[in-house]
C-alpha positions in Angstrom: -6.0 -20.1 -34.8 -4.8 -18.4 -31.4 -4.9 -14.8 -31.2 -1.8 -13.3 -30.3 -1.2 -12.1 -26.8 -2.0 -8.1 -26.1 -0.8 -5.4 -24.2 -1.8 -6.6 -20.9 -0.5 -10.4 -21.4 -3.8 -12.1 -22.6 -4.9 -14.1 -25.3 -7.3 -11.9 -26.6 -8.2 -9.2 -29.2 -8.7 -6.1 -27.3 -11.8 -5.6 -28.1 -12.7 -8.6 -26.6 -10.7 -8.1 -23.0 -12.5 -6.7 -20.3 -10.6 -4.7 -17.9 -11.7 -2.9 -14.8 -9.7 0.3 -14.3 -9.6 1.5 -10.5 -9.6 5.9 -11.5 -9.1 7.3 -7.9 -9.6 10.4 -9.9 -5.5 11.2 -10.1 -3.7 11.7 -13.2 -1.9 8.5 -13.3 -5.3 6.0 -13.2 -7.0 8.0 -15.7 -4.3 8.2 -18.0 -4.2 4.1 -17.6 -8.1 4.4 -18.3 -7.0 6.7 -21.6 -4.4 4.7 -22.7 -6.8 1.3 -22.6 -9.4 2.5 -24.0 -7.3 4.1 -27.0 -6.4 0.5 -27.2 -9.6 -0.9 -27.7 -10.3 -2.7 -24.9 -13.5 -2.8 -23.2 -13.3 -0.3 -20.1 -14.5 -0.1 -16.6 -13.6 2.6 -14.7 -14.2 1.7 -11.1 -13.6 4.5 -8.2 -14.2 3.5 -4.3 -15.5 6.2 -2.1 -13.7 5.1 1.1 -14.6 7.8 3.5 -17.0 10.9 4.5 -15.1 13.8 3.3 -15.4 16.7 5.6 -14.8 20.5 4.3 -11.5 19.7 5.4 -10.5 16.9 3.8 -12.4 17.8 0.1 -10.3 20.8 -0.2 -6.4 18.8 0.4 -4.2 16.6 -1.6 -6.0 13.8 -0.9 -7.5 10.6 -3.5 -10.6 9.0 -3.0 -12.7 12.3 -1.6 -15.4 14.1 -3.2 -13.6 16.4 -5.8 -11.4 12.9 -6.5 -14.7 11.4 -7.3 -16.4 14.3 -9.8 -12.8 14.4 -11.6 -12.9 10.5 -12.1 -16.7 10.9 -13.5 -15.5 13.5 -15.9 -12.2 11.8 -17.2 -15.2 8.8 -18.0 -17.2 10.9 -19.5 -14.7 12.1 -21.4 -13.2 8.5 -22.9 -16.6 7.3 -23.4 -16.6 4.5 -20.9 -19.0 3.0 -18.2 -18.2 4.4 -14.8 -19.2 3.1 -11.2 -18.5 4.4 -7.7 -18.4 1.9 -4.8 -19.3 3.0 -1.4 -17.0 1.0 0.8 -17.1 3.1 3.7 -17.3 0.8 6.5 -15.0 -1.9 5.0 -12.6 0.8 4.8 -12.5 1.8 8.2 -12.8 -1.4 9.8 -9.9 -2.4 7.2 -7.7 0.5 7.3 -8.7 3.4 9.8 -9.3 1.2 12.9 -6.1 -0.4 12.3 -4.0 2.9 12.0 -5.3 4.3 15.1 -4.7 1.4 17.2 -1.1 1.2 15.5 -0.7 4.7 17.0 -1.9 3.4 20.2 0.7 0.6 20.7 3.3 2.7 20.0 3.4 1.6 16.0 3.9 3.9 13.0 1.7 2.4 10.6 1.5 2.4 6.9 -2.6 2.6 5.8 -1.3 2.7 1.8 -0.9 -1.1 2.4 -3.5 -1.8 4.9 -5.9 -0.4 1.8 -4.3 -2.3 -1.2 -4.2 -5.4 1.3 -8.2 -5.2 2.0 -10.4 -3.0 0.1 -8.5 -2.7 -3.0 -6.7 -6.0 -3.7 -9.2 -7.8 -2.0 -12.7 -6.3 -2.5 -12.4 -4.6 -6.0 -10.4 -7.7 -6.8 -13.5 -9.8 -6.5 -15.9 -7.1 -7.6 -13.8 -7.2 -11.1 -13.8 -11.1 -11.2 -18.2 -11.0 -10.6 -18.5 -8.9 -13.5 -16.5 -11.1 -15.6 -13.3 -8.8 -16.2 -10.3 -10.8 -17.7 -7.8 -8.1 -15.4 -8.0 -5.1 -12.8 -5.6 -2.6 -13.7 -4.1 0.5 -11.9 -2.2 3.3 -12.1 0.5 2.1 -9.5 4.0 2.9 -10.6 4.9 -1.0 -10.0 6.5 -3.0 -12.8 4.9 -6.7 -13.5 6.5 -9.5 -15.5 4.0 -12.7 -16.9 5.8 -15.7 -17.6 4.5 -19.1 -17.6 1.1 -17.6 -16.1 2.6 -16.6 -13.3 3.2 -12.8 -12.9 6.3 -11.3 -10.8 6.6 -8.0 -8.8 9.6 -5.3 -9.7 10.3 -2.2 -9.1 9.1 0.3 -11.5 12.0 1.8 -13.9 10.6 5.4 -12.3 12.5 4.6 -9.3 11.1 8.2 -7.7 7.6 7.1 -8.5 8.3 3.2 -7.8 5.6 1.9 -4.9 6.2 -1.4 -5.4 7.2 -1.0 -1.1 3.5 -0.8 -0.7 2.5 -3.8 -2.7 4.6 -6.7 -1.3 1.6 -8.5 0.6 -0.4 -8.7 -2.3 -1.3 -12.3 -3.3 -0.1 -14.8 -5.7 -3.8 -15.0 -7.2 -4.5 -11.2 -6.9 -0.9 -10.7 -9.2 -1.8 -13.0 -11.8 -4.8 -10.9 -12.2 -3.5 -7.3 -11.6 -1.8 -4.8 -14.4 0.4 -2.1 -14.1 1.1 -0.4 -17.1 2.8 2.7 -15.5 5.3 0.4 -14.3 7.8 0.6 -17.9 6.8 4.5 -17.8 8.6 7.6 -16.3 5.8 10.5 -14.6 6.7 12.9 -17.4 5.3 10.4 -19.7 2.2 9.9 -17.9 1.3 13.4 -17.7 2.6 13.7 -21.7 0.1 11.1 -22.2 -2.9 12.8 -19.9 -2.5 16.0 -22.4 -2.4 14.6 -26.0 -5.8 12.6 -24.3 -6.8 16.0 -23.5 -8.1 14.5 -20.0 -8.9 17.5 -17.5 -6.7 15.7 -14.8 -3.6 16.4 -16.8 -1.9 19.1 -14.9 -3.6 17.9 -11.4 -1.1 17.8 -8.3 -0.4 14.7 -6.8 -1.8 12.6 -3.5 0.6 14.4 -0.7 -1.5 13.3 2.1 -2.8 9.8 3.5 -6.3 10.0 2.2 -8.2 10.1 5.5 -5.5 12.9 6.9 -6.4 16.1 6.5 -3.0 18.1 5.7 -0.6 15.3 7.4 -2.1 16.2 10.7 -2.4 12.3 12.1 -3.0 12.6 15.2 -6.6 14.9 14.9 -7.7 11.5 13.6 -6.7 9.7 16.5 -8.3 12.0 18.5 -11.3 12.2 16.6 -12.1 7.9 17.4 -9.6 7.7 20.8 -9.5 11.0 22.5 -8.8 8.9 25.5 -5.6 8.2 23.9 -3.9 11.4 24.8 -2.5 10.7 28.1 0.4 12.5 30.1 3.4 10.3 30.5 7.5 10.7 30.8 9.9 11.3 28.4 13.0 9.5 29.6 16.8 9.4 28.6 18.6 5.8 27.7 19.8 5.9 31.7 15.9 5.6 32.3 15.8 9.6 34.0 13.1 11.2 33.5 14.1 14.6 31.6 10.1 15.5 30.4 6.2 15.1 30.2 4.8 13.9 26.9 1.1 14.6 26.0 0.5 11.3 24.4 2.8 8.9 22.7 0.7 8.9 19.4 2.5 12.5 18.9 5.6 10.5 18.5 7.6 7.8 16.5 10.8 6.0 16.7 13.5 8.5 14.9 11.6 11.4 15.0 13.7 15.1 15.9 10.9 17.4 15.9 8.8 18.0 18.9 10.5 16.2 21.6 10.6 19.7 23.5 13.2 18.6 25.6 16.7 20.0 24.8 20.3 18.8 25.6 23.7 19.5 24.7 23.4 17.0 21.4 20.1 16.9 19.0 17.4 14.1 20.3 15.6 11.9 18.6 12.5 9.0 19.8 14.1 5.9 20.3 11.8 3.3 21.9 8.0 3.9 22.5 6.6 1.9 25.3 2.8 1.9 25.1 2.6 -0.4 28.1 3.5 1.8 30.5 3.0 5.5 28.6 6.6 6.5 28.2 9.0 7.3 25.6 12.9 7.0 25.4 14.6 9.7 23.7 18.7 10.0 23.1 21.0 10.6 20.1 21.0 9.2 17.0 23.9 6.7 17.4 21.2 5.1 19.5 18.7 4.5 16.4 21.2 2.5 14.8 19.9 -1.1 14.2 21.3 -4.0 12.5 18.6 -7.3 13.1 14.7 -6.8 12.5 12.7 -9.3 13.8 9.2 -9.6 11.5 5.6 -11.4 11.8 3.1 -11.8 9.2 5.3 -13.2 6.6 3.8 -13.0 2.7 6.4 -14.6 0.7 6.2 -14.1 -3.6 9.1 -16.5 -4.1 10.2 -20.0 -3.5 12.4 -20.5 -0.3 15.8 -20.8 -1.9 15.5 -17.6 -3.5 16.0 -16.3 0.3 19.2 -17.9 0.5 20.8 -16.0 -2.9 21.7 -11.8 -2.7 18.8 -10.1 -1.1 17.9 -6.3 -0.2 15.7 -5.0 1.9 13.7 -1.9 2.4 12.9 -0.3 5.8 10.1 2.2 4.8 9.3 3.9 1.8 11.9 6.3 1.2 14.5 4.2 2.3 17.6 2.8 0.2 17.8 -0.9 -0.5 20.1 -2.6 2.4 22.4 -5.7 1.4 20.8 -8.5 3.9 20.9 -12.2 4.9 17.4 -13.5 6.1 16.3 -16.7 8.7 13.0 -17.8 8.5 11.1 -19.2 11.4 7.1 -20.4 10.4 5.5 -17.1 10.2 8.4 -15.1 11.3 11.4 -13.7 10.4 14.8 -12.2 11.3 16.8 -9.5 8.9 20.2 -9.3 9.1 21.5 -6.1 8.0 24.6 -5.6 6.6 25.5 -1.9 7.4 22.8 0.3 10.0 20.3 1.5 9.9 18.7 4.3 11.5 15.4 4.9 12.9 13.6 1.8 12.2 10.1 1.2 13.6 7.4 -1.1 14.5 4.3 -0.6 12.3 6.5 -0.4 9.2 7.4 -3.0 6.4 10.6 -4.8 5.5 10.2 -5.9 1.6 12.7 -8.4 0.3 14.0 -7.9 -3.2 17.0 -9.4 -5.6 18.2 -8.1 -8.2 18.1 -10.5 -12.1 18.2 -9.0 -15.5 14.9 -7.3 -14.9 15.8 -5.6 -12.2 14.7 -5.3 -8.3 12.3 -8.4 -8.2 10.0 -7.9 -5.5 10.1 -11.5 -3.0 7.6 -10.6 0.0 8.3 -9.0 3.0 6.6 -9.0 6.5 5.8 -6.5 9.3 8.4 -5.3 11.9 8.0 -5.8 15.6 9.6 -5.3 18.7 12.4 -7.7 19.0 
């Protein structure tokens, strides 16, 4: 006789699933710890220390630092389940770190959310949960998943505030069939709800404001910190290629930005190009920002071709609103149409491809965006 399917999609009992549960020591994983092991399945709480915390950095908004790490131990403690802490230090920097600095450096804004879920989460904790014989890895992502016919598809989560499903689009095929996201079906308020009636101690705690390794948002003291070489005087020139300014370093800047410029005209400015080749940035008004073709590299594609060829939206960065656009494929790279602007698009970023079905925003892939 088969045993019916559970919770998480498996043919299992609970008591007989093994699930690791990454707790970065936030309210949302250890609620998804709670709500498992209320369940009945067997739990493994799982939390990566993925950098030296300085005074600094232990005392902000941050995941993964010290106090992160003794508020994961206690929520385990506190559900009764076995809890490990991996030291993945290096892999994270090599991985994540090196790669957002030298973003910086070629004039980029990266994104190190997906660097991280692309390497040491997806990728290292993926195989760490399959060596110790888990039957899924599950996180506390607000990121809806849908299992049919073993194969597991990407939405956006119905908290559409909360939804990070932006950040996941280069995850794998493989590491999707194997991932769970139960927060996905869930509003924030709920989660919290939840994190009280388990009476877990992270119940009222803020969220993550900051990127983990960036003490208070201030990016470019980490640059410094590895490239202090990188700060280099160059000119700040208009669209007519005059140069109005002196910059201190083009890390301080990135296409769209206002703030900072400190070089006034009669209309607002804003950072248009970045040129890391020869140290200069082009500033000018905003009508100047407005793009309408992205070219991409780095393809990862969670759909089969033809879906391409139906209604697709696209998403610029994080924040932004989904865009009606038409995309042409080339090997490994592609070019996005957009049917209305788009302002202050830049390299570094991701452009995720979505449709819409009766689920809601499926989630088809996406790819990085490059100079054209």
């Amino acid at each position: 006789m088969k045993n019916k399917i559970n919770s998480i999609g498996i043919e299992k009992e609970p008591k007989d699933t093994k699930v690791v549960v990454a707790m970065s020591g936030g309210v949302d994983s250890s609620t998804v710890a709670g709500m498992m092991k209320k369940e009945g399945f067997k739990v493994i709480g799982v939390t990566l220390k993925l950098y030296d915390d300085s005074q600094q950095t232990a005392k902000s908004k941050q995941c993964c630092a010290g106090q992160d790490i003794m508020d994961a131990k206690r929520v385990a403690d506190k559900l009764d389940i076995e809890h490990k802490i991996l030291y993945y230090q290096s892999k994270f920097k090599k991985g994540v770190i090196d790669n957002f600095v030298e973003s910086y450096l070629a004039g980029e804004t990266p994104i190190p959310c997906v660097q991280c879920n692309q390497t040491v989460k997806f990728k290292d904790l993926f195989e760490e949960s399959k060596n110790i014989g888990a039957d899924a890895l599950i996180t506390g992502h607000y990121v809806k998943s849908i299992t049919e016919n073993n194969q597991t598809d990407l939405y956006r989560a119905i908290d559409e505030n909360r939804d990070q499903s932006y950040f996941l689009f280069n995850t794998t095929r493989d590491q999707l069939n194997y991932l769970r996201f139960p927060l996905g079906r869930m509003m924030k308020s709920e989660t919290r709800e939840i994190a009280k009636k388990l009476d877990l101690n992270v119940a009222e705690k803020p969220d993550s404001q900051d990127i983990c390794f960036v003490p208070n948002g201030d990016y470019s003291s980490v640059i410094k910190k590895y490239k202090p070489e990188s700060y280099k005087k160059g000119n700040i020139k208009n669209i007519n290629g005059k140069v109005i300014g002196v910059h201190e370093g083009i890390v301080n800047f990135t296409i769209g930005q206002r703030r900072g410029i400190k070089v006034s005209d009669k209309e607002p400015l804003y950072v248009i190009e970045i040129n890391a080749e020869k140290n200069e940035i082009t500033v000018g008004q905003k009508k100047y920002l407005a793009q309408k073709k992205i070219k991409l590299k780095n393809l990862n594609l969670l759909c089969d071709l033809d879906e391409l060829n139906k209604e697709i939206f696209v998403k610029v960065r994080s924040t932004g609103k989904l865009i009606k656009s038409t995309i042409e494929l080339d090997k490994n790279i592609a070019f996005v149409n957009l049917l209305e602007d788009e302002h202050g698009i830049s390299p570094g970023q991701a452009c995720v491809f979505y449709s819409k079905n009766i689920n809601g925003y499926k989630v088809l892939g996406g790819g990085w965006i490059t100079k054209n």
